[in-house]
N, C-alpha and C positions, 0 to 999 in steps of 0.2 A: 378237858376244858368243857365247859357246859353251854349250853345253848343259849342264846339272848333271845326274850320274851317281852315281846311288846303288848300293851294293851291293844295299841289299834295301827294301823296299817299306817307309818310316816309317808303320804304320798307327796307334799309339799318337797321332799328331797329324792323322791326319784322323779318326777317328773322337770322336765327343761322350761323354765320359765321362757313366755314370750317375749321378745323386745318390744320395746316401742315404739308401733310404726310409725308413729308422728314426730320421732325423736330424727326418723331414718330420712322423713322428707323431709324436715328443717336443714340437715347436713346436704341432701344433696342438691336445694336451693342457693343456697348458700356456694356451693362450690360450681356450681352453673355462674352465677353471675357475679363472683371473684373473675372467671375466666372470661367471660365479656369484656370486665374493664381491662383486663391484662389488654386483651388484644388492641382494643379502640386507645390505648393513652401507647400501645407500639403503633400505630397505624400512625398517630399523629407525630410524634417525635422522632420514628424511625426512616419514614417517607419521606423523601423528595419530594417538593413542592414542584406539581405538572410548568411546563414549559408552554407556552403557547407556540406553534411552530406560523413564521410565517406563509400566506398563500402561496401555492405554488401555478405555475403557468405551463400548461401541457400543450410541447408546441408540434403542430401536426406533424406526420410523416409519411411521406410519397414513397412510394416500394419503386422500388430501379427496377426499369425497363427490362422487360423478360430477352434473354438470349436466347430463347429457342425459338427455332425456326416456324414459321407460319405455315400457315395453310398456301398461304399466295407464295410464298416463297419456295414451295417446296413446287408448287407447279407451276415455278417463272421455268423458262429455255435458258439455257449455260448460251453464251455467244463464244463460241469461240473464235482465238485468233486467227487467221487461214497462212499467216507470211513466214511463222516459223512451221508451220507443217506443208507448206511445199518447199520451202527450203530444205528439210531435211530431205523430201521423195527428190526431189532433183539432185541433192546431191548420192543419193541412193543408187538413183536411177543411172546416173554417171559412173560409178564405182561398177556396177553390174555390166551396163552396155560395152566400157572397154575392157573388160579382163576374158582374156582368153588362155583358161590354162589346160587345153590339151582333151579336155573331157568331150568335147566335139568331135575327135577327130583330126583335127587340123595340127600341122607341124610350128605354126608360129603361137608365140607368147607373150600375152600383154598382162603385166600387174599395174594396178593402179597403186600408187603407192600414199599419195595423199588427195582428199578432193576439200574442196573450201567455197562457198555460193559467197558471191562477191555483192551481188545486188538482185535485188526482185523488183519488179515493174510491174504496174497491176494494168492491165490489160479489158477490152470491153470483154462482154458474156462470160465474167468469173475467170475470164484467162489472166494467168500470171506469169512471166515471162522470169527467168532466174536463172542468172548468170554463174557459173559453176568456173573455177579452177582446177587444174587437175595437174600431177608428176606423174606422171608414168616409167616402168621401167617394161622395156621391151626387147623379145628376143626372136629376131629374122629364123626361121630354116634351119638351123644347121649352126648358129651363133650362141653364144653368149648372151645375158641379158645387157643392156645397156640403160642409163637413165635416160631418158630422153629429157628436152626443156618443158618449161611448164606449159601446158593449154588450154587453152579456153574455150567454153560452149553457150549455150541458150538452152536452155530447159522451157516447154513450153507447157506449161498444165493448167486443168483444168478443176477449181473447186464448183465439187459438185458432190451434195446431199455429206456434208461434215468430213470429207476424203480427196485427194490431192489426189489428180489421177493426169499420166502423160498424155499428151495429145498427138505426137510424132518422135520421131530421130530427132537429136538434136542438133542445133544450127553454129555452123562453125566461126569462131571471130578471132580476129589477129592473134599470135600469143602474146600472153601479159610478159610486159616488162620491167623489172625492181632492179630502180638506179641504186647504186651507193653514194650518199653525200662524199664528198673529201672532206678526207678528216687525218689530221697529220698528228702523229705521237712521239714529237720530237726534245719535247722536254723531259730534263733528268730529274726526278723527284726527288724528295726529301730520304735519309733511312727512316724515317717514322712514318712516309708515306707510305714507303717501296713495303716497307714491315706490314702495314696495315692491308695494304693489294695481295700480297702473296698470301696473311693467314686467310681474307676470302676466298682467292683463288682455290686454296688450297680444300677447301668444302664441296670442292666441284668435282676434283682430281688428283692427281698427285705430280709434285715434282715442279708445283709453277715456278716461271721465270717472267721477270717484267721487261719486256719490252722496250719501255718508253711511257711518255705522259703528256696529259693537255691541261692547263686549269677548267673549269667551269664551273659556274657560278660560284660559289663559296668552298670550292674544293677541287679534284683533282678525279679524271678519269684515265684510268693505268690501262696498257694492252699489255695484256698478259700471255702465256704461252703454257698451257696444261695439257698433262696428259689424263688420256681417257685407261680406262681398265683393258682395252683389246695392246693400248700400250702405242695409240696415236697422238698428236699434238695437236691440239685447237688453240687459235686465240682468240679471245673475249678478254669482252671488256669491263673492268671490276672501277665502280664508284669510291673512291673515298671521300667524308665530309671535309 
C-alpha cells in the first residue's frame, strides 16, 4: 500500500476547534434565571400564607419560699419539753431505788415489776414533783417472791441546765386503788353473736368459751373465757357490733 502525499500540512483537521464562549454564557444565563423563577412562583403557590399570632400576656412569677434553713434558724435554742423527761427519770429512778436483787449482799428481794408516773406538778425553783406507780414483786429471807399491791411515791426533781436530776428519796402516799364498775353478763346472746365473740376470742387464745352477754350501744359485749399458751384461762371481754 503506498503512502499518502499531501501538498501542505491539513492543520484545520487536526487541530480541535474552539467553542464559543459567548454561545456558553448565553446558556448559562439563561439557566440561572429559569431557576429563579422556578423558585419565586414555588415560594408563592407552595407557601402558607403567615398567620398573625395574637399578643400574648407574660404573667409574673414568684419563686416559693426557700425551705432551707436560715442562718437565724440555725442559731435559734431547741426549747425543750422538761414534763416528759422527768417523767421518765422518776420513773427510772423508781424502778432502780427498789429492786434489790442480791448483788449487795443482802438476803431479801425486790423486783419492780411495773412502774407508770401518774401526774407531774411543777413546783417553784424548776422543781417538779411526779407521781410514780409501782407493782412490785418481793421475796422476805428465806421466802418465795410474792406480788405485793400496787404503790405509790413522789419523785421529786429538779430541771436543771436541759437534765432531770433527783433531789432526795422518794416520798411515800397512800396506795393507789382501781375500783371495778359492776357490770353483769347475764344475757344469752344470739348464735350469730356467740359465733362472732368466739372467732375474736379466738385470735387472743385458744379454746374460747362465752360466758354470758350485755347489749351496749348498738351491739353486744360477750365475757369470754380463753386460754393462754402456758394453758391458763382469762376472761375478757370481746365487742360485738
Amino acid at each position: 500500500m503506498e503512502d499518502e502525499v499531501y501538498e501542505h500540512i491539513p492543520w484545520e483537521h487536526l487541530t480541535r476547534s474552539e467553542p464559543d464562549r459567548r454561545r456558553w454564557v448565553y446558556l448559562g444565563s439563561a439557566a440561572v434565571l429559569a431557576l429563579a423563577v422556578t423558585v419565586m412562583i414555588s415560594r408563592s403557590f407552595g407557601s402558607p400564607a403567615a398567620v398573625a399570632l395574637p399578643p400574648t400576656t407574660v404573667m409574673p412569677v414568684t419563686a416559693p419560699p426557700s425551705s432551707l434553713y436560715t442562718e437565724a434558724d440555725l442559731g435559734a435554742t431547741i426549747v425543750v419539753d422538761p414534763i416528759p423527761m422527768v417523767s421518765a427519770a422518776a420513773e427510772w429512778f423508781v424502778s432502780d431505788e427498789f429492786t434489790l436483787d442480791g448483788s449487795e449482799g443482802g438476803d431479801q428481794l425486790s423486783f419492780v415489776e411495773w412502774v407508770a408516773s401518774a401526774s407531774v406538778a411543777v413546783g417553784p425553783d424548776n422543781h417538779f414533783l411526779v407521781t410514780v406507780w409501782m407493782q412490785r414483786l418481793a421475796a422476805p429471807a428465806g421466802h418465795e417472791y410474792r406480788r405485793l399491791a400496787p404503790e405509790a411515791v413522789i419523785v421529786d426533781l429538779v430541771w436543771q441546765d436541759g437534765q432531770a436530776l433527783v433531789s432526795g428519796p422518794p416520798r411515800p402516799l397512800p396506795r393507789p386503788v382501781v375500783s371495778w364498775a359492776e357490770r353483769s353478763f347475764d344475757q344469752i346472746l344470739s348464735p350469730a353473736t356467740e359465733e362472732a365473740a368466739l372467732e375474736t376470742a379466738g385470735q387472743w387464745g385458744a379454746r374460747p368459751r362465752v360466758l354470758g352477754g350485755r347489749p351496749v350501744g348498738t351491739g353486744f359485749e360477750a365475757l369470754v373465757s380463753v386460754e393462754d399458751a402456758a394453758g391458763l384461762r382469762w376472761e375478757l371481754v370481746v365487742v360485738v357490733p
